[in-house]
Every structure is written in structure tokens, then in C-alpha cells.
N, CA, C and O atoms as CSV, one atom per row, in Angstrom:
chain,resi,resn,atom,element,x,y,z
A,1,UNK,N,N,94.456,137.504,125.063
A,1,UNK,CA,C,94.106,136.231,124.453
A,1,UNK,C,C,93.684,135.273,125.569
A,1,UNK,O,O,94.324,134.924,126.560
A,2,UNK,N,N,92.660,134.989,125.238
A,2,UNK,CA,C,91.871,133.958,126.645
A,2,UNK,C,C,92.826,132.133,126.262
A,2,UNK,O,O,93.059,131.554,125.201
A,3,UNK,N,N,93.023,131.900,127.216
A,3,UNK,CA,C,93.362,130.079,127.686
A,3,UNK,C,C,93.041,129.258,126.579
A,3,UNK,O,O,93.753,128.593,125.827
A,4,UNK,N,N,91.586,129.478,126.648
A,4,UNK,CA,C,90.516,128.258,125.657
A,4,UNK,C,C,91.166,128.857,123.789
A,4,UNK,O,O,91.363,127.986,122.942
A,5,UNK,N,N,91.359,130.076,123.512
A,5,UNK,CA,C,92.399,130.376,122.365
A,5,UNK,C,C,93.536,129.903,121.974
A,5,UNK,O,O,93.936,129.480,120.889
A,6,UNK,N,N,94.042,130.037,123.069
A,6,UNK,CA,C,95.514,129.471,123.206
A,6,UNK,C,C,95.594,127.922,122.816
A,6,UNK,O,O,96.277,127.364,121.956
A,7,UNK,N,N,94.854,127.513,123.551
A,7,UNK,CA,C,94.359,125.164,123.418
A,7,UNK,C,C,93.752,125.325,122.456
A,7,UNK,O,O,93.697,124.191,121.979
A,8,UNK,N,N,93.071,126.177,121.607
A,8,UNK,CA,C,92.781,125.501,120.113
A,8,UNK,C,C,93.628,125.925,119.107
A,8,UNK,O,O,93.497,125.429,117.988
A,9,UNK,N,N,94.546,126.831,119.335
A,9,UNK,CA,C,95.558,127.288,118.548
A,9,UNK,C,C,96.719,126.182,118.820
A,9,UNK,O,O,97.387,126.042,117.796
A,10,UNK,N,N,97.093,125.488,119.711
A,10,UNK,CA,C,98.093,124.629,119.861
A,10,UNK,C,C,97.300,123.060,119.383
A,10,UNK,O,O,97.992,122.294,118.712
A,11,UNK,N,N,95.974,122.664,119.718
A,11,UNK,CA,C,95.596,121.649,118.991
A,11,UNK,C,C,95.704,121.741,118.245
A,11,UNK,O,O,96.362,120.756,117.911
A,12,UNK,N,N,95.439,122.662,116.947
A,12,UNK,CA,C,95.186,123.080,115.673
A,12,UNK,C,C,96.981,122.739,114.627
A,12,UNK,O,O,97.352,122.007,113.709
A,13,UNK,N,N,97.635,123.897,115.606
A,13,UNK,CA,C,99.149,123.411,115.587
A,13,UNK,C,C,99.409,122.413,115.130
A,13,UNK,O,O,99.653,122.108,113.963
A,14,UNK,N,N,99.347,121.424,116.668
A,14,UNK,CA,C,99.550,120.119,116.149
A,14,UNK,C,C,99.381,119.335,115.669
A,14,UNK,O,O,100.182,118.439,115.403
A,15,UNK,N,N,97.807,119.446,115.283
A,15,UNK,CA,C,97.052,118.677,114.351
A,15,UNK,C,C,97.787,118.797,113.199
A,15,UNK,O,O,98.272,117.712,112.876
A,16,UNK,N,N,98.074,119.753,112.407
A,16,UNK,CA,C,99.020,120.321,111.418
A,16,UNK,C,C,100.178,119.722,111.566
A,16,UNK,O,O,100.440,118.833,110.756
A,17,UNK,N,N,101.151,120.040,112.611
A,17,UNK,CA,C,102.380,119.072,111.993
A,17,UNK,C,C,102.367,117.792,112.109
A,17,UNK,O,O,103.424,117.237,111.808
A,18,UNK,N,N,101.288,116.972,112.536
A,18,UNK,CA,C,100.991,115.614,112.761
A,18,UNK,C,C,100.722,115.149,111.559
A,18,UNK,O,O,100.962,113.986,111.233
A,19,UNK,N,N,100.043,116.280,110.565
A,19,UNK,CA,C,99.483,116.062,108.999
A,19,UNK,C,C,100.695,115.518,108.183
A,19,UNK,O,O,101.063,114.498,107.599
A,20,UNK,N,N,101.065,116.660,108.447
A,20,UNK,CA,C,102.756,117.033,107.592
A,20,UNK,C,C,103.565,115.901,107.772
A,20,UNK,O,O,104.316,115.586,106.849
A,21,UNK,N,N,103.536,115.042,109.101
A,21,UNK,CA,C,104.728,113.865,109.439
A,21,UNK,C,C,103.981,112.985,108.587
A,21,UNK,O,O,104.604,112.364,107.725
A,22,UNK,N,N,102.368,112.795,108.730
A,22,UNK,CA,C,102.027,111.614,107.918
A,22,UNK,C,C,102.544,111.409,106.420
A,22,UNK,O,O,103.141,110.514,105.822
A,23,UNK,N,N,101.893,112.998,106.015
A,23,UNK,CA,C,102.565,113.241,104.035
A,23,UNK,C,C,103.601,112.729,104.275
A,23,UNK,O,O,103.772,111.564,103.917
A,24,UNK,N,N,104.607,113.427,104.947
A,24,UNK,CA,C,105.787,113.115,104.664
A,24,UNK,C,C,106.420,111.416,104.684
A,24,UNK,O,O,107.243,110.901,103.927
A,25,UNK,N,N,105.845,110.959,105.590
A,25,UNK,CA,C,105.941,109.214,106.163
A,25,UNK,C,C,105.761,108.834,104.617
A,25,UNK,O,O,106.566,108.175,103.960
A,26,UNK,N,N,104.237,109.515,104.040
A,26,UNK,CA,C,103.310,108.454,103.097
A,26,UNK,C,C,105.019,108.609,101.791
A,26,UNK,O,O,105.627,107.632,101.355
A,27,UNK,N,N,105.295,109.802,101.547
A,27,UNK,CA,C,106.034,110.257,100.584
A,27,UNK,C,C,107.216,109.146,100.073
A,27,UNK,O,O,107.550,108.541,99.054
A,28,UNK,N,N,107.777,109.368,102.072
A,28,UNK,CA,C,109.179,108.407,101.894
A,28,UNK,C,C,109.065,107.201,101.280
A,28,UNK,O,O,109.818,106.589,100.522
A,29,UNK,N,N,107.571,106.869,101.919
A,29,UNK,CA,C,107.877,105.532,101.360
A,29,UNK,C,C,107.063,105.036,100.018
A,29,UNK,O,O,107.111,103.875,99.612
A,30,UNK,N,N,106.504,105.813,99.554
A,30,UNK,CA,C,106.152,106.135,98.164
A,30,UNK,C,C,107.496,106.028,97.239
A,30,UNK,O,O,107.473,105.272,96.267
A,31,UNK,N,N,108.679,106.794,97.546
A,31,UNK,CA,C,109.593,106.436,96.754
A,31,UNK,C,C,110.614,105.535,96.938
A,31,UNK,O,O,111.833,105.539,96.763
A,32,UNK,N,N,109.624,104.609,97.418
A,32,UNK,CA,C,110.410,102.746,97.938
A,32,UNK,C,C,110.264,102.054,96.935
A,32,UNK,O,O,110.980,101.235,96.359
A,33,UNK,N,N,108.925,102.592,96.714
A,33,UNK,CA,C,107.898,101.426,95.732
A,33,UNK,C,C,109.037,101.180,93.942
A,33,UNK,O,O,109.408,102.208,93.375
A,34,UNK,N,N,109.349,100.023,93.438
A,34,UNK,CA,C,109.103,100.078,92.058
A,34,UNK,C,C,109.066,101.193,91.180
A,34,UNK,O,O,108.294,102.032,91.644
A,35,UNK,N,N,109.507,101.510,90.248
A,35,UNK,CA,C,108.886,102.240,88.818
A,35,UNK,C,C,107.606,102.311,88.427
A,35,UNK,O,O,106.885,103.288,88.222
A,36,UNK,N,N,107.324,100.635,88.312
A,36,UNK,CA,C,106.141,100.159,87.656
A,36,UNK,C,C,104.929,100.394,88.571
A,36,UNK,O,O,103.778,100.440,88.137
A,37,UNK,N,N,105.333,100.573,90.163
A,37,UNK,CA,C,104.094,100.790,91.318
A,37,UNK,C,C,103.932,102.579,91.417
A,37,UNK,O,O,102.888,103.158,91.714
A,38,UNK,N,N,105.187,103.208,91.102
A,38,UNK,CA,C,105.030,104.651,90.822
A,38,UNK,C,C,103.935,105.171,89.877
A,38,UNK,O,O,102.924,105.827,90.125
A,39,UNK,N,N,104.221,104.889,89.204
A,39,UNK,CA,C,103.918,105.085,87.566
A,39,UNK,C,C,101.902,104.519,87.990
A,39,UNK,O,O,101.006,105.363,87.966
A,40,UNK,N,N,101.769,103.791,88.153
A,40,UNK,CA,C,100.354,103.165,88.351
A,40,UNK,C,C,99.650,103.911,89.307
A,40,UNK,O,O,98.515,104.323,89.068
A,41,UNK,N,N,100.467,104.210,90.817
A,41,UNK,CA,C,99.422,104.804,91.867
A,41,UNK,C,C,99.643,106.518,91.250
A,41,UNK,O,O,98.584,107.140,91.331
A,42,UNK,N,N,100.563,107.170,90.790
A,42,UNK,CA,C,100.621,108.868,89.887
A,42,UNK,C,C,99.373,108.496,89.242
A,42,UNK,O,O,98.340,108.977,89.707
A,43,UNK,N,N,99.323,107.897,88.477
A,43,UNK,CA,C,98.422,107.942,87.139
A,43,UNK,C,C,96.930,107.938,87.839
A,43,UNK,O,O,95.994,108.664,87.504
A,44,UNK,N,N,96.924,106.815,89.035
A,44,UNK,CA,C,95.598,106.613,89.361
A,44,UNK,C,C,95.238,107.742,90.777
A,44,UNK,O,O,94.193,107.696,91.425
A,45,UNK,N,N,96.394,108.722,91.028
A,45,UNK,CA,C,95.992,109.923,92.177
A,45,UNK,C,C,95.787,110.463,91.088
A,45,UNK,O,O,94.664,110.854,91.407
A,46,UNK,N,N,95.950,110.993,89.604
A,46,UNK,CA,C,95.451,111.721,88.907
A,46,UNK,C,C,94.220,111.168,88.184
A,46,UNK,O,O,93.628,111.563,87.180
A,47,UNK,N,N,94.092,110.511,88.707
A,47,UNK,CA,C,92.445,109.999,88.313
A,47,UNK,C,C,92.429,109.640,87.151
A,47,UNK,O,O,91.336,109.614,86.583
A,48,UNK,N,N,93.609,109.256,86.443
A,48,UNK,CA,C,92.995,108.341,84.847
A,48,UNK,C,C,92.742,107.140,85.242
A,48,UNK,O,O,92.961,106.457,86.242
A,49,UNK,N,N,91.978,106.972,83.740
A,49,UNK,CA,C,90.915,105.575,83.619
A,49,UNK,C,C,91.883,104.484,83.615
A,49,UNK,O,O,92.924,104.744,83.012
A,50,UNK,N,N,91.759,102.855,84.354
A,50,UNK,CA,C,92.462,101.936,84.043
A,50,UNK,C,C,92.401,101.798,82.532
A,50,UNK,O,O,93.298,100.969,82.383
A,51,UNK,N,N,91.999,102.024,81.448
A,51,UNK,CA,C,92.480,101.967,79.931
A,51,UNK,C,C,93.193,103.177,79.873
A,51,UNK,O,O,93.317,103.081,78.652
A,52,UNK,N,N,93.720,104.140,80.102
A,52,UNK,CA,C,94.627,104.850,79.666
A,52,UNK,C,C,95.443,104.576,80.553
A,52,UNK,O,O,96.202,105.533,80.394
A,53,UNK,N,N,95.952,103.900,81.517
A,53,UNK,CA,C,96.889,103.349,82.535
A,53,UNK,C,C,97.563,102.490,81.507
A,53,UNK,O,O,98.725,102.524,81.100
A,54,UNK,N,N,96.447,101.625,81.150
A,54,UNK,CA,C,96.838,100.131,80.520
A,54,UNK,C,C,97.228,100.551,79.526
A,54,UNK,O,O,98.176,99.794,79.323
A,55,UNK,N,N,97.199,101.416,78.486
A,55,UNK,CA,C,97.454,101.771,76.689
A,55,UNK,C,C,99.131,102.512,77.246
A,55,UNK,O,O,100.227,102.202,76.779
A,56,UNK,N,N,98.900,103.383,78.187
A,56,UNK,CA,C,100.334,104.171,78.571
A,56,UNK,C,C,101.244,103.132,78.731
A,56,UNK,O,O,102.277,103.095,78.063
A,57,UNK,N,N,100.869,102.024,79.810
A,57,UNK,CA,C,101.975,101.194,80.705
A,57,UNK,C,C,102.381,100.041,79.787
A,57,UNK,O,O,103.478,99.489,79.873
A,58,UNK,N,N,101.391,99.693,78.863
A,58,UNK,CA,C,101.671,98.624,78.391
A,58,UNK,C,C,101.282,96.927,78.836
A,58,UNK,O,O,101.778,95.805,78.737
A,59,UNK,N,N,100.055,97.601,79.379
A,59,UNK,CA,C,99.445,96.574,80.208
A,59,UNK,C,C,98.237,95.514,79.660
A,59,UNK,O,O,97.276,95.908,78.999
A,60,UNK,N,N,98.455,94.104,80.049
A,60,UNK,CA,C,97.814,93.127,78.690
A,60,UNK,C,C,96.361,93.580,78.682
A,60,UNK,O,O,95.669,93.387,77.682
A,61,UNK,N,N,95.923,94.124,79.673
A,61,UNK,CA,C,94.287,94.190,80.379
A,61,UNK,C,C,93.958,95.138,81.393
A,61,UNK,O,O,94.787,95.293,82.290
A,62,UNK,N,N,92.624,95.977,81.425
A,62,UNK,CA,C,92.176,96.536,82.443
A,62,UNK,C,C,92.253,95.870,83.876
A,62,UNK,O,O,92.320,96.490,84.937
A,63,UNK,N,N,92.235,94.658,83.736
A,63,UNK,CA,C,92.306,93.742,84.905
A,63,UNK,C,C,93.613,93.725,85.852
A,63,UNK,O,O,93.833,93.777,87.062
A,64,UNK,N,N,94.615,93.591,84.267
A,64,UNK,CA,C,96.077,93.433,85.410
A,64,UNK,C,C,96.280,95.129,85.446
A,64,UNK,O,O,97.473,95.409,85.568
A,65,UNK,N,N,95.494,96.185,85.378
A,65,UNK,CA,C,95.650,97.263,85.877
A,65,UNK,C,C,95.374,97.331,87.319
A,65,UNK,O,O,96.101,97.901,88.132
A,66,UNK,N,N,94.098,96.614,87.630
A,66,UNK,CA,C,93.426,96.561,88.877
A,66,UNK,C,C,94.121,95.618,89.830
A,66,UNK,O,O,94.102,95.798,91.048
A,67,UNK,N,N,95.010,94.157,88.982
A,67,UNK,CA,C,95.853,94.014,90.023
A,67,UNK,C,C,96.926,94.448,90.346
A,67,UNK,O,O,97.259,94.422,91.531
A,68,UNK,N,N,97.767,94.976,89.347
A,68,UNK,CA,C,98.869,96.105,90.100
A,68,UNK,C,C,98.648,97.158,91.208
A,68,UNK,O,O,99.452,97.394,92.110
A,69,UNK,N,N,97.295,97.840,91.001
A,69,UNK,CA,C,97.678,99.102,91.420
A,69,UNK,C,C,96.947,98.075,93.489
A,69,UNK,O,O,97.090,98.370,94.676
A,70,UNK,N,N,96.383,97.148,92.877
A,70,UNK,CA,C,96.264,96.540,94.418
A,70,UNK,C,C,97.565,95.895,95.210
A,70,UNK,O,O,97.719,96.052,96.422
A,71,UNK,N,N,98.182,95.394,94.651
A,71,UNK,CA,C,99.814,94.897,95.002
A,71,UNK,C,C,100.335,95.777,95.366
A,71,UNK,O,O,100.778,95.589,96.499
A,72,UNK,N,N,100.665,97.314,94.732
A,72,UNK,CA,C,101.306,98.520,95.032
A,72,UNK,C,C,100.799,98.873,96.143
A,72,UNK,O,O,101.609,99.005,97.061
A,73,UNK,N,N,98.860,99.227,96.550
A,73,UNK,CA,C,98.742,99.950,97.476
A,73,UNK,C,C,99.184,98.674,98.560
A,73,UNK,O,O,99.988,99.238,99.302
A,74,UNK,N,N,99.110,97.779,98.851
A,74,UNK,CA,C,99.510,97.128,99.504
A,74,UNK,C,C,100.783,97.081,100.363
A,74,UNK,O,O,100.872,97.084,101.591
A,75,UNK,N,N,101.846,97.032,99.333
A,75,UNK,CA,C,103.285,96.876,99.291
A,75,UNK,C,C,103.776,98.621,100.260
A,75,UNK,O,O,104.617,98.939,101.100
A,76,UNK,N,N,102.587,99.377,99.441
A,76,UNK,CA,C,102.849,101.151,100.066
A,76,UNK,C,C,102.394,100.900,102.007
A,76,UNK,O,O,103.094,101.197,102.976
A,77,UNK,N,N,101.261,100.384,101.992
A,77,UNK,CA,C,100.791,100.153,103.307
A,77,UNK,C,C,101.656,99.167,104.201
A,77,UNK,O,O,101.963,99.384,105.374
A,78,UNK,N,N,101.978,98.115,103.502
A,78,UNK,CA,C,103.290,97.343,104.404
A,78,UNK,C,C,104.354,98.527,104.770
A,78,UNK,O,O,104.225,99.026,105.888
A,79,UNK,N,N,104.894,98.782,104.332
A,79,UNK,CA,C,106.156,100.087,104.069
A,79,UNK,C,C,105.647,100.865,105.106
A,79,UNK,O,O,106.122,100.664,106.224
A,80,UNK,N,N,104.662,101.829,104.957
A,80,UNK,CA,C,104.172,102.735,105.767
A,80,UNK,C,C,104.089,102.111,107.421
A,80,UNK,O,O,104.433,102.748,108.416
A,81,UNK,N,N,103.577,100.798,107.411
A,81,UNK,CA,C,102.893,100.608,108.836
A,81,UNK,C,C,104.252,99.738,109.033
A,81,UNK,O,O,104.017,99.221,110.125
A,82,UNK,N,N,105.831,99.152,108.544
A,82,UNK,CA,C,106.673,98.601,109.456
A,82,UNK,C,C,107.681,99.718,109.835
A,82,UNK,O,O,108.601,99.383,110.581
A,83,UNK,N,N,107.610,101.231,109.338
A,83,UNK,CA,C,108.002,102.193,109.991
A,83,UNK,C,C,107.859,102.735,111.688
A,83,UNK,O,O,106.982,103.309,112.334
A,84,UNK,N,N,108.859,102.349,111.900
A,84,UNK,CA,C,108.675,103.014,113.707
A,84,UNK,C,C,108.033,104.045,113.875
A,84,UNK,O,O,107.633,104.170,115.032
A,85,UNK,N,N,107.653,105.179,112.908
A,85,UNK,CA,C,106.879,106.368,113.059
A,85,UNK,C,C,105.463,105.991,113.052
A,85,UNK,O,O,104.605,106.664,113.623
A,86,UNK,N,N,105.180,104.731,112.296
A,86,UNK,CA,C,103.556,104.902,112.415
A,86,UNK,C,C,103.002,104.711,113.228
A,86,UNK,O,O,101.787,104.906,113.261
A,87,UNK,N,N,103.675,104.263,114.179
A,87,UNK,CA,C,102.684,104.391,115.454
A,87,UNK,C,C,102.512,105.411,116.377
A,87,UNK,O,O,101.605,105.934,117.026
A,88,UNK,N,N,103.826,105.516,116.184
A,88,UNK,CA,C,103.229,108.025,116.844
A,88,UNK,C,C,102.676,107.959,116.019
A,88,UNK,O,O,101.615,107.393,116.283
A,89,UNK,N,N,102.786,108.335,114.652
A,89,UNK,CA,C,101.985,109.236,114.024
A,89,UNK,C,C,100.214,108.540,114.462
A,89,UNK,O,O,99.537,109.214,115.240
A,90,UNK,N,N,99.682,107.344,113.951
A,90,UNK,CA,C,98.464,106.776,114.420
A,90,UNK,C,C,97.819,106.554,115.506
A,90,UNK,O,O,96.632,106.230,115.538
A,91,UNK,N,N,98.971,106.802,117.052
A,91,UNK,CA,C,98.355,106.512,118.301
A,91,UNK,C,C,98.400,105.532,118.630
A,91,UNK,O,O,98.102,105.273,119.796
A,92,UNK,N,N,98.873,104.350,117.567
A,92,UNK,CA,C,98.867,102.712,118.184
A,92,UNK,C,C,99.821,102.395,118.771
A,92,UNK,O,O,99.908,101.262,119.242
């Protein structure tokens, strides 16, 4: 096995468990969030329409669909980035 094999098999590696810490980071703190911020960002990684969000959740309007699920990703990204890991994991 030549050198230059070896360094893309260990980049590759690590690239991989670097993946895995992020999922995992995104996960933890996915189950920080609310019920009501669960329930909105599931529905919208499965790609339903803000009217079947809104008819499911009980929501007055397509609109306050669009502002929840912006508050949530928000609230997910605060969470994520005041973790001491995100900055290994990102390099910053």
C-alpha cells in the first residue's frame, strides 16, 4: 500500500467521523428544541407543504408556519453554535 493511499484513507476517515460528530452535535441539540419546534422542523425535513403543517399543527396561517419553523431554525442554530464542540467541529 503506497503513502499517498494511506493519507487519503485517513483524510477520508476523518472526514467521516468529523460528519458523524456534526449529526450527532445537530441531533443533541435538536432534542433541546420545544415539542412545537420538533414537530415543525420533522414535518418540514420531510418535506410537507406549510398547509399540511398548518391543518396537522393547528396553525392560524401558512404564515405563522413560516414564522415558527424560522424561530426554531434559529433557536436550533443558537444551541448548536453556543456548544464548545462547534468550534472543533467548524475550525473556528
Amino acid at each position: 500500500m503506497s503513502i499517498r493511499y494511506q493519507e487519503a484513507e485517513t483524510t477520508t476517515a476523518l472526514d467521516a467521523l468529523m460528519e458523524a460528530d456534526r449529526i450527532c452535535l445537530f441531533w443533541e441539540m435538536f432534542e433541546k428544541l420545544g415539542d412545537d419546534c420538533k414537530q415543525v422542523m420533522r414535518m418540514t425535513f420531510e418535506e410537507r407543504s406549510e398547509a399540511e403543517i398548518q391543518a396537522k399543527l393547528a396553525f392560524k396561517n401558512e404564515g405563522s408556519v413560516k414564522q415558527k419553523r424560522f424561530k426554531c431554525k434559529n433557536q436550533l442554530a443558537q444551541l448548536i453554535q453556543a456548544d464548545p464542540r462547534y468550534a472543533e467541529l467548524t475550525g473556528s
